[in-house]
N, C-alpha and C positions, 0 to 999 in steps of 0.2 A: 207515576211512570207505569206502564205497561207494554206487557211484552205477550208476542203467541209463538207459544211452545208445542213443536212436535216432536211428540214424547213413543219411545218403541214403548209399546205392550208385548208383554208375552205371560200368557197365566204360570208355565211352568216349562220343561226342557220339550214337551213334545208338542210343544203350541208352535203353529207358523209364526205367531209376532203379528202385530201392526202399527204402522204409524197413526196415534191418534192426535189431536188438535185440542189446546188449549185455551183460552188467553187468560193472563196473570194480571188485574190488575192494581191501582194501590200501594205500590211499590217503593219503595225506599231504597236511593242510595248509597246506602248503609250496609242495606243489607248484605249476607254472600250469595252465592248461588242456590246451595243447601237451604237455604232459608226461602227464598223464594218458594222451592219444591214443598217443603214444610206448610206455607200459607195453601199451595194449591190442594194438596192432601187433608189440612183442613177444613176445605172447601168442599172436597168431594166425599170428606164423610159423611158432613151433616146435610149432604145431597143424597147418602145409601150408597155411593158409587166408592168402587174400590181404591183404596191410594196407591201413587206409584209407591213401590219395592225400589229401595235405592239404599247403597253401604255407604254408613256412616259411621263416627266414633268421637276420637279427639277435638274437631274441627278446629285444630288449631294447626295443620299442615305438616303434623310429625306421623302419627298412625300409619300413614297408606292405606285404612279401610276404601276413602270415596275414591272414584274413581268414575270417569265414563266419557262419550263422545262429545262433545259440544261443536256441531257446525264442524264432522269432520277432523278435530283437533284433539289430543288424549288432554284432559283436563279444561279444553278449551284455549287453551295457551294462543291464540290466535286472537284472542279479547285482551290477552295482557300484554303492555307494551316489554315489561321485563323479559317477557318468556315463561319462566320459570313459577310455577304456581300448581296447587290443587284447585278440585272444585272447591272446597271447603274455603279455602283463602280469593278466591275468584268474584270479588267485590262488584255489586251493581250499578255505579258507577263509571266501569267500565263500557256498558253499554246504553244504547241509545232510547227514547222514547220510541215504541212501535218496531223494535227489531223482532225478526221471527227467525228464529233459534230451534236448532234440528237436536235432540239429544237421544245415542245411543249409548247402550252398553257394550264392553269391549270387543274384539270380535276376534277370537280364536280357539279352535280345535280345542286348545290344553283350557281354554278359561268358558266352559258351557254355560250357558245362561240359566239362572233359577226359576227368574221372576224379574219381568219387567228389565231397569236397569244394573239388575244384582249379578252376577258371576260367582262360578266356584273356583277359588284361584287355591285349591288347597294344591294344586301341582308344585306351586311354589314350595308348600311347605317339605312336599315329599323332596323337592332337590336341597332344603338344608339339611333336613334329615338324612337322606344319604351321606352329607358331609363328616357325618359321625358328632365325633368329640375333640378334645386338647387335651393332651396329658401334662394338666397342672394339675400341684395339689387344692384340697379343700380344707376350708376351716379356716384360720383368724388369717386376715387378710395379711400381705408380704410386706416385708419392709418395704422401704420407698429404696431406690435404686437397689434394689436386689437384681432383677433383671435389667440388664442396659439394652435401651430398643435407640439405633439413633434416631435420630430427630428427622429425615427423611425419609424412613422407612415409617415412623410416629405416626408421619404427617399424610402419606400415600395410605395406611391402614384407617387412619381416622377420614379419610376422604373417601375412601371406600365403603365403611361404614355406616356412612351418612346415607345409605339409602334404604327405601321404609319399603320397598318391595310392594307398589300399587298395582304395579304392570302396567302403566302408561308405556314402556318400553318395547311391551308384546305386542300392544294394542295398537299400536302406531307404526310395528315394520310390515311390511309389505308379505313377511313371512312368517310373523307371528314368532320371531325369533327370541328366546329370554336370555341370549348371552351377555347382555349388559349386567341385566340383574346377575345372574350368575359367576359371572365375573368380579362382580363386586363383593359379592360373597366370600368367592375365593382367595381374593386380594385380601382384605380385610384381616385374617386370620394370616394368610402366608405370607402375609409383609412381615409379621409379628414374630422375634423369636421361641415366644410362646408356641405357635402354632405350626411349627420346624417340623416336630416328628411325624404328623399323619399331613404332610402336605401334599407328598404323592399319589397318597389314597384317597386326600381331600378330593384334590383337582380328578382324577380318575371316576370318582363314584358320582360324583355330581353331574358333570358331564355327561355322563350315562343315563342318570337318571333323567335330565332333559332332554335327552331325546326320548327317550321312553316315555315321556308324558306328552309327546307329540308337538316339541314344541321348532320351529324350522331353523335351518341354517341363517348366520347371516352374510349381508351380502354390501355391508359396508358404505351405507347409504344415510349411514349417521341420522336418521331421523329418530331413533331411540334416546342418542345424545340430546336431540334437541326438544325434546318431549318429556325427558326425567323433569320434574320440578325440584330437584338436587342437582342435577346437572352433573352428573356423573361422568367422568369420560372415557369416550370409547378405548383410550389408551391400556384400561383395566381388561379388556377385551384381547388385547395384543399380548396382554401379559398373563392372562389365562393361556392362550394358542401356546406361547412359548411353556409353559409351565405341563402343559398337557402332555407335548410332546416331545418332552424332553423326562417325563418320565413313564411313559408306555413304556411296560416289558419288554426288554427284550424277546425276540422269539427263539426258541430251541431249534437249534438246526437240526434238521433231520438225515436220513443215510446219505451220504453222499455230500455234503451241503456244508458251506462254512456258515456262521455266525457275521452281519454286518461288523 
């Protein structure tokens, strides 16, 4: 099987970029996508030419390290009939003998390109981090029903949770928006009784903190839904908005002035 892949280059954040031209061939498939990149990289070394720059880790479709454009699509999910997939899980198979296949890295203000198809997605990090902490204790784990979580609240925090923070979400709205991810974050913890006392703070500093990493509004075009390979849903989104403003400070009236 072979395939010809145009691959963006970029040496580092102050490079223009270019589309260069590959073709892969010898292919298996077996193989995933990452694997693919893997034979071409070994190709272009023992040519002296430099290999694509591409994040990887688990490749077993939990991490969120890989991530990138395929023909247009975050993860390429336009190759899998399910939807729902990473590069890493994105099996060759999928595609055909002589397909020519366009791969970028993500493309947003908050996620700046390194190198090639790499991204700095540390913006993510800074919005868990602003989420603080939980005030539970540490040390030898709780008994079993000490805390009573129901089973819908259980089930909506463990659904929440299920997401590995790739940015397929960013990289696919129109606005570069992370309120999926962010969302989910916030869900996760404030479904949880555990996560009760800084929920207000939670949802407040987060929030804040994503826009301050430049990341856009969203505008409800569900293509972040349909691009998670978790499948996250936008619902967690609705329940951030409510959770936000429902606890914004009130404001101090001032002379003259009642209080809403």
């Amino acid at each position: 099987m072979k395939l010809k892949l145009n691959i963006w280059r970029q040496k580092d954040a102050n490079d223009k970029g270019r589309m260069v031209k590959y073709e892969v061939d010898g292919i298996s498939t077996h193989w995933s996508f990452l694997e693919v990149l893997d034979v071409l990289n070994n190709r272009l070394i023992h040519k002296g030419e430099d290999p694509v720059a591409f994040d990887h880790d688990c490749r077993e479709g939990i991490c969120g390290m890989c991530g990138f454009m395929i023909d247009g699509t975050a993860h390429g999910r336009n190759f899998s009939p399910e939807g729902r997939t990473t590069v890493c899980q994105l099996h060759m198979h999928k595609f055909k003998d002589g397909d020519e296949v366009t791969i970028e890295p993500w493309r947003a203000k908050a996620f700046p390109v390194i190198k090639d198809l790499m991204v700095n997605r540390s913006s993510f990090d800074k919005v868990i981090q602003a989420g603080g902490f939980i005030s539970v204790n540490t040390g030898a784990a709780p008994d079993a029903h000490s805390v009573l979580v129901p089973k819908i609240e259980a089930e909506d925090a463990m659904t929440a949770a299920e997401c590995i923070g790739c940015g397929a979400c960013v990289a696919s709205c129109k606005n570069a928006s992370a309120m999926l991810f962010v969302a989910a974050k916030v869900s996760h913890l404030g479904n949880l009784p555990q996560g009760q006392p800084e929920r207000a703070r939670r949802v407040q500093n987060m929030v804040k903190e994503m826009d301050a990493q430049g990341f856009g509004n969203c505008s409800n075009q569900y293509e972040c839904e349909a691009a998670c390979p978790k499948g996250i849903s936008v619902s967690f989104i609705s329940q951030m908005n409510r959770e936000y403003l429902t606890t914004v400070p009130k404001q101090t009236a001032g002379p003259g002035e009642e209080n809403d």
